[in-house]
C-alpha positions as CSV (number, residue, x, y, z in Angstrom):
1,X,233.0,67.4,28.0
2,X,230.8,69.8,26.6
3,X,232.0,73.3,26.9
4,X,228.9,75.6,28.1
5,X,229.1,79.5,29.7
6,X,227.7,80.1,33.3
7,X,223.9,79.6,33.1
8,X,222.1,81.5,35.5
9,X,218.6,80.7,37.3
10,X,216.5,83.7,36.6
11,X,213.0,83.8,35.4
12,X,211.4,82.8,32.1
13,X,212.1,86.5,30.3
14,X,209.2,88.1,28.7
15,X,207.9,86.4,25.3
16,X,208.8,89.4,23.6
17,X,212.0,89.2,24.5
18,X,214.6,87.3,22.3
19,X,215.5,83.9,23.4
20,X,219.4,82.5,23.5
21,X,219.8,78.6,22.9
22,X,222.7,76.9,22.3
23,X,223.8,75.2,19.3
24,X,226.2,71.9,18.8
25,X,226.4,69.5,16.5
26,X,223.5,67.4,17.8
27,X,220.9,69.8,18.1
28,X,219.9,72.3,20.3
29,X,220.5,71.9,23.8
30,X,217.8,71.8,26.2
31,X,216.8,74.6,28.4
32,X,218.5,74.9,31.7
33,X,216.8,78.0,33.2
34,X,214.4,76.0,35.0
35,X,217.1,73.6,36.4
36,X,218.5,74.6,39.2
37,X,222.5,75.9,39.3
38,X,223.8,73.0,41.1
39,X,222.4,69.9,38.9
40,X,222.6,72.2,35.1
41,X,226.5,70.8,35.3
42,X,224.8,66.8,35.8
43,X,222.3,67.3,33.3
44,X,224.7,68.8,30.6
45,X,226.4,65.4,31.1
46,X,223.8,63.2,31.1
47,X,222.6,64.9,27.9
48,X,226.1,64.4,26.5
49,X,226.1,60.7,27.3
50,X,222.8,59.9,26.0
51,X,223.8,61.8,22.1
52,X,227.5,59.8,22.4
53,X,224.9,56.6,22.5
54,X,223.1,57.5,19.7
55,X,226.0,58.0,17.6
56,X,226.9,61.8,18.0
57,X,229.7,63.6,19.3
58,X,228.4,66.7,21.3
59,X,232.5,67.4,22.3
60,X,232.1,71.1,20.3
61,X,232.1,74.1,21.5
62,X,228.6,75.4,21.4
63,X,227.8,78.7,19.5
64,X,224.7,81.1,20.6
65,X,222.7,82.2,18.2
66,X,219.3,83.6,18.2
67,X,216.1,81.2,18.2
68,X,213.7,81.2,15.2
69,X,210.8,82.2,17.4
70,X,209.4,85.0,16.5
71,X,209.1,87.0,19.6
72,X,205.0,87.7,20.4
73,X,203.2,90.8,18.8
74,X,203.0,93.9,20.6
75,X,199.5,95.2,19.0
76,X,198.8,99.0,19.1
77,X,196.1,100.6,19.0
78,X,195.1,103.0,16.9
79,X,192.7,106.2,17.1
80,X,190.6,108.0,14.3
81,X,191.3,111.7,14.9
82,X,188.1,114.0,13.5
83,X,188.5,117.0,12.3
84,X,186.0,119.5,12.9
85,X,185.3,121.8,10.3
86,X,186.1,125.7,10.7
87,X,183.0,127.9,12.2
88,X,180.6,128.6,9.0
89,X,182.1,132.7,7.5
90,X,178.3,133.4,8.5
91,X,179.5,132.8,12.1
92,X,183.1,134.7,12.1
93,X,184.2,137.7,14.4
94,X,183.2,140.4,11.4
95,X,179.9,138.8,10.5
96,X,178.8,138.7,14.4
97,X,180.0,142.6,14.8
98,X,178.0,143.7,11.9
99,X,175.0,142.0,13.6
100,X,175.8,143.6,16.8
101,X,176.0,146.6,14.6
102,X,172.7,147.1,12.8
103,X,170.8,145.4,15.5
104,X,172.2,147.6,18.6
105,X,173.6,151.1,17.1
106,X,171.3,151.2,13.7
107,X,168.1,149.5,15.8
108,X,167.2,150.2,19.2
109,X,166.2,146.6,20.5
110,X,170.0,145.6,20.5
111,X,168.9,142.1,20.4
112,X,171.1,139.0,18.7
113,X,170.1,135.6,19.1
114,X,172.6,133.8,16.5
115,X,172.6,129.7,16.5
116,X,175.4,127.1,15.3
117,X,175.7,125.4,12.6
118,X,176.6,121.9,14.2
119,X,178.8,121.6,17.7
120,X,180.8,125.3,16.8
121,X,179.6,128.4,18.7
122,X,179.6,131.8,16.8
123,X,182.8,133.5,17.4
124,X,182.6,136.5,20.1
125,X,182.5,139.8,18.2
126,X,186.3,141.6,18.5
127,X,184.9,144.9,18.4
128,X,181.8,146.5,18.6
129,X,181.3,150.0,17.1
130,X,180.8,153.0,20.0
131,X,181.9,150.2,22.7
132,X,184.6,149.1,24.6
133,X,185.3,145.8,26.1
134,X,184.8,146.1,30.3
135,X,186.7,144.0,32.1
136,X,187.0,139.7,31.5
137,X,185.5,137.5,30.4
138,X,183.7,135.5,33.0
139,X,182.4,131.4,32.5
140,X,179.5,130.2,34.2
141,X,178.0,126.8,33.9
142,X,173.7,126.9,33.2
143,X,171.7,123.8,34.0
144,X,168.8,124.1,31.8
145,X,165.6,122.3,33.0
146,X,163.4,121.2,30.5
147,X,160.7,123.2,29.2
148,X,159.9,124.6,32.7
149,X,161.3,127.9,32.1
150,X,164.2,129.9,31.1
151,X,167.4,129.1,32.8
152,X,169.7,132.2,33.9
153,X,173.2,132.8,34.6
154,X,173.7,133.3,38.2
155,X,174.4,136.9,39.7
156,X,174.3,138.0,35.6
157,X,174.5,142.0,36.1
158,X,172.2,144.3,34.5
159,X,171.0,148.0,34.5
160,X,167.9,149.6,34.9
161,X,168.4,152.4,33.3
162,X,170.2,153.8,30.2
163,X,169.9,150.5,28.9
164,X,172.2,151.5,25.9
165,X,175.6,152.6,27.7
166,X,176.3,149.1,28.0
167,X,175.6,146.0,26.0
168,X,176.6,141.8,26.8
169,X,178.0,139.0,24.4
170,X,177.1,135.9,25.4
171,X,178.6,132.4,23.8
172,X,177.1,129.2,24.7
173,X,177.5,125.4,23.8
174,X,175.8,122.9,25.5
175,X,178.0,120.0,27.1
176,X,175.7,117.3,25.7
177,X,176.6,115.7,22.3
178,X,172.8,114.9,21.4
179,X,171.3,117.7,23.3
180,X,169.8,121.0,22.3
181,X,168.4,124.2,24.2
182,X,166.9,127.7,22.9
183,X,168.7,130.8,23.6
184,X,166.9,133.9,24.3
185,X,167.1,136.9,25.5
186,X,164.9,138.3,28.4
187,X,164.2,141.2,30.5
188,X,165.6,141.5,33.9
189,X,163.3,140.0,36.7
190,X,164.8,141.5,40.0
191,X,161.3,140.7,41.5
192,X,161.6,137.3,41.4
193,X,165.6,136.4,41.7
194,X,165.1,132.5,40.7
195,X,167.6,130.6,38.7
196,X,164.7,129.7,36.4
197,X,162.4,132.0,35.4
198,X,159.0,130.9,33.6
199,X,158.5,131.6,29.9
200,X,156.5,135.5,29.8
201,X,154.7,135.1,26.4
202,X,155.3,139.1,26.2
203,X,159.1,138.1,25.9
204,X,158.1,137.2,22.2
205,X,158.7,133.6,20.5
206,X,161.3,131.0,21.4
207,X,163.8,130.5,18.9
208,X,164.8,127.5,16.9
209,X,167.0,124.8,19.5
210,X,170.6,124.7,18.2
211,X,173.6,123.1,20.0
212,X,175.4,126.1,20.3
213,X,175.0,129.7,20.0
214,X,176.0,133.3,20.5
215,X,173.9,136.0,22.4
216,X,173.5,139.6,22.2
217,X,171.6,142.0,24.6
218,X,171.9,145.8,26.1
219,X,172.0,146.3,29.6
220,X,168.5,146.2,30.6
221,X,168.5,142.9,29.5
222,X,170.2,139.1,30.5
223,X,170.4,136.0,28.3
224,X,168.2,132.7,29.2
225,X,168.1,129.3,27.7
226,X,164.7,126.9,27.2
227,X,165.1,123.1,27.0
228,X,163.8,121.7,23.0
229,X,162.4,118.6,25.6
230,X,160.5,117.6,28.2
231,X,161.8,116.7,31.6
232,X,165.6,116.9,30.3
233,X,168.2,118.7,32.7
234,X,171.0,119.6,29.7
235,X,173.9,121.2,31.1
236,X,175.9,124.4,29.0
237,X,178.8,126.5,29.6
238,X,178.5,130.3,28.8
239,X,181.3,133.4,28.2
240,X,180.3,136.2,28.5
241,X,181.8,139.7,28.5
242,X,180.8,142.8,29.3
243,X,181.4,146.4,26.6
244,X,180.9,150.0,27.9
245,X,179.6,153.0,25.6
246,X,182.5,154.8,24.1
247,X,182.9,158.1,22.6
């Protein structure tokens, strides 16, 4: 009789998985994982009889060898990483404190509105001359709606007096891909606390819409943002910090 090993009744494996068949001198032999334990013995036999008919001694000891079915393709997929290009030298740290520089210790406005070049934000300064940075930087989240008004940061502190012992950096991106806002910087309005403030003309000329930007302004003053379009709610995140007069 044909010699065969223990099959067992478990479940088709996975078709990436390697299949075992056996081998004898008449072929392959059939399958036997979906017969069940008791009758794979009977059908080995019958099997047996019916190649001894046909002319072929199956009496060999099978061998196992691997199937030529290639097991399926496992398919992975791929991503495209993008690079994004490093912050124009026009934007660095140095460039943004010699702004600060000439606009707030040479000039007395202390006004900086700078704008990206594409999705990067100007770099926060990392000094400012006759300052010192006061405490952390905080993160507030802006909805800006439309061209309504100018959108503030909530609870954003601010003096009303000495305007210079204290001056606030402000960097801003907004969260939408496609979207762009105008940056500004505004007065304090303690008489009318609202979240969005309409546009004074005497606050001077909106600025160019960019997708990201850096803002500068003493202590009498607080940064604002103006949707580029109508009826849009675009949504930014702001750090800001806070830098005391030094000696």
């Amino acid at each position: 009789m044909l010699a065969v090993g223990a099959c067992s009744s478990s479940a088709t494996p996975p078709s990436n998985t390697t299949e075992l068949a056996l081998i004898t001198p008449c072929g392959v032999l059939p399958r036997l994982d979906a017969i069940a334990a008791a009758d794979q013995q009977a059908a080995i036999k019958q099997w047996a009889e019916n190649q001894l008919a046909q002319g072929c001694d199956p009496n060999t000891a099978p061998s196992s060898t691997a199937s030529t079915t290639p097991p399926s393709t496992t398919v992975i997929p791929t991503f495209t990483t993008t690079t994004q290009s490093p912050p124009s030298p026009a934007l660095s740290a140095s460039n943004v404190d010699q702004a600060i520089a000439e606009a707030c210790i040479t000039g007395s406005d202390c006004v900086v509105v700078l704008q990206s070049e594409g999705t990067l934000a100007p770099e926060m300064p990392t000094s400012i001359s006759g300052y010192e940075l006061y405490g952390p930087v905080t993160r507030s989240l802006v909805a800006v709606y439309g061209q309504d008004g100018a959108s503030k940061v909530f609870d954003f502190p601010y003096l009303l007096g000495d305007c210079h012992s204290q001056i606030w950096t402000a960097q801003w991106r907004v969260l939408g891909t496609d979207e762009t806002v105008r940056g500004a910087v505004i007065p304090p309005t303690p008489e009318t606390p609202l979240l969005v403030e309409p546009w004074n003309p005497a606050w001077g000329e909106l600025p160019d819409a960019s997708h990201a930007g850096l803002l500068v302004g003493h202590g009498c003053s607080q940064p604002a943002w103006i949707d580029s379009e109508v009826n849009v709610i675009s949504d930014i995140v702001v750090d800001w910090q806070l830098w005391d007069a030094s000696p």
